[in-house]
KEKE-3310 file (N, C-alpha, C; in steps of 0.2 Angstrom, whole numbers, plus 5000, padded with zeros to 4 digits):
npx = (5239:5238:5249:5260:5259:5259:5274:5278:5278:5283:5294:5297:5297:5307:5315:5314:5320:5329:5338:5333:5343:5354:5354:5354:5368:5375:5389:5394:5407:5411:5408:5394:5382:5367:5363:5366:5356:5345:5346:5347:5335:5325:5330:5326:5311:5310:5314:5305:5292:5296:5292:5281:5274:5278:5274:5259:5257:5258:5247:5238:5237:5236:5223:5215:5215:5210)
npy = (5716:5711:5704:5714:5722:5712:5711:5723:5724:5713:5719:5728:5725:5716:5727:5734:5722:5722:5737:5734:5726:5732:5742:5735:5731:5740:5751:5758:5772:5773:5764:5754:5766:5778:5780:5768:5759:5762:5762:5749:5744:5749:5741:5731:5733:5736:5725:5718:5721:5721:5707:5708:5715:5705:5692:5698:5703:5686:5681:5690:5689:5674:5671:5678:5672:5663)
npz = (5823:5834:5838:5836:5849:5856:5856:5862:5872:5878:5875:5883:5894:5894:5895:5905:5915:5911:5915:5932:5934:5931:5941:5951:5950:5952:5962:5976:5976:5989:5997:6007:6006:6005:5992:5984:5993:5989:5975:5974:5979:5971:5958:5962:5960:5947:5941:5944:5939:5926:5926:5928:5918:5906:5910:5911:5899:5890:5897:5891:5877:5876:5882:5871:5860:5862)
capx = (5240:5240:5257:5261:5256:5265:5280:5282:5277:5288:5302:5296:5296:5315:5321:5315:5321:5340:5337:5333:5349:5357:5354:5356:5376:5379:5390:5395:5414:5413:5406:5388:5378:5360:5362:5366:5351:5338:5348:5346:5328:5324:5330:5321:5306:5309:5314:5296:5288:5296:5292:5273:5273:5279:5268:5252:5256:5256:5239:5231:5239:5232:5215:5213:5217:5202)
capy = (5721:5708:5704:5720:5723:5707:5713:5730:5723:5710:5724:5734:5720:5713:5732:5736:5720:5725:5742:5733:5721:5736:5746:5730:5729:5747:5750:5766:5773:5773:5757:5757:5772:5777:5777:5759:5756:5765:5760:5740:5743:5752:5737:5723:5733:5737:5717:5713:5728:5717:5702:5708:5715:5700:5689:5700:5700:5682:5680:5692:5685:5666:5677:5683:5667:5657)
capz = (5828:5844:5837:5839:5856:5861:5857:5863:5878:5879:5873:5887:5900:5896:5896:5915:5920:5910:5922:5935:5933:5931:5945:5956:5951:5955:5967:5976:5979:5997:6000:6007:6004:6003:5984:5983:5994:5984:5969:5973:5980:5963:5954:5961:5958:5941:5939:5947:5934:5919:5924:5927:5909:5902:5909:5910:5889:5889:5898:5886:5871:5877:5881:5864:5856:5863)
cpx = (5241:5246:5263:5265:5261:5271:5284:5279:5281:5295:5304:5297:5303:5317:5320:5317:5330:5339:5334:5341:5354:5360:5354:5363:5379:5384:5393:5403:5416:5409:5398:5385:5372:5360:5362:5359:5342:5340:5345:5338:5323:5327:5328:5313:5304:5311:5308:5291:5290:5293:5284:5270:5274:5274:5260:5250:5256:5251:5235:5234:5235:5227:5212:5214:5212:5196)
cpy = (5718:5708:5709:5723:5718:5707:5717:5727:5719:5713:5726:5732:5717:5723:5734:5729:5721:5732:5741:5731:5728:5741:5742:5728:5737:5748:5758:5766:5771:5768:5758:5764:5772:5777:5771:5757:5757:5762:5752:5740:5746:5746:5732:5726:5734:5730:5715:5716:5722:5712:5702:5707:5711:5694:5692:5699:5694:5680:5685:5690:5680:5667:5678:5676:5661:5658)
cpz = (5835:5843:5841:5844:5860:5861:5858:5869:5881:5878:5879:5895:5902:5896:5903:5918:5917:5915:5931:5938:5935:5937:5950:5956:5953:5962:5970:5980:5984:6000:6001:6008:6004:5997:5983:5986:5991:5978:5969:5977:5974:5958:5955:5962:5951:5938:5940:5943:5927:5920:5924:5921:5908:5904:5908:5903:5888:5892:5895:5879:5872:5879:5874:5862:5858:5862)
residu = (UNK:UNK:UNK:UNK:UNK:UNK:UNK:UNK:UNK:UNK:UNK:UNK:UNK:UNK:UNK:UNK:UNK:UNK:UNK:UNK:UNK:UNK:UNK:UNK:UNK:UNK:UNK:UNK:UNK:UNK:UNK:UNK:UNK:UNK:UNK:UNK:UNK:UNK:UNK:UNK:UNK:UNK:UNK:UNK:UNK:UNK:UNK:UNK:UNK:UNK:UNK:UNK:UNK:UNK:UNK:UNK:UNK:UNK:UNK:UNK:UNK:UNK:UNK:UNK:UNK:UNK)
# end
């Protein structure tokens, strides 16, 4: 069941930082925009959300295993 765990979190952790990534190459028709600017501020939070999940799952996996 840790297994699991570590790996829907890992799942969950690379997909917010693929929609981070994502929402960081957006680009709007007319050049800058307020969308671009919530869009690429919304992606490096959702890059910093993955990479939490992924590490916080690896100090509770290396936690449980001691």
């Amino acid at each position: 069941m840790k297994l699991l765990g570590f790996a829907v979190s890992m799942i969950a952790g690379l997909v917010a930082i693929g929609a981070g990534i994502y929402l960081l190459v957006q680009q709007g028709p007319s050049g800058d925009s307020w969308f671009e600017v919530i869009a690429h501020g919304a992606g490096v939070f959702f890059i910093s959300c993955g990479l939490f999940m992924i590490g916080s799952s690896i100090v509770a996996g290396a936690s449980r295993d001691t």
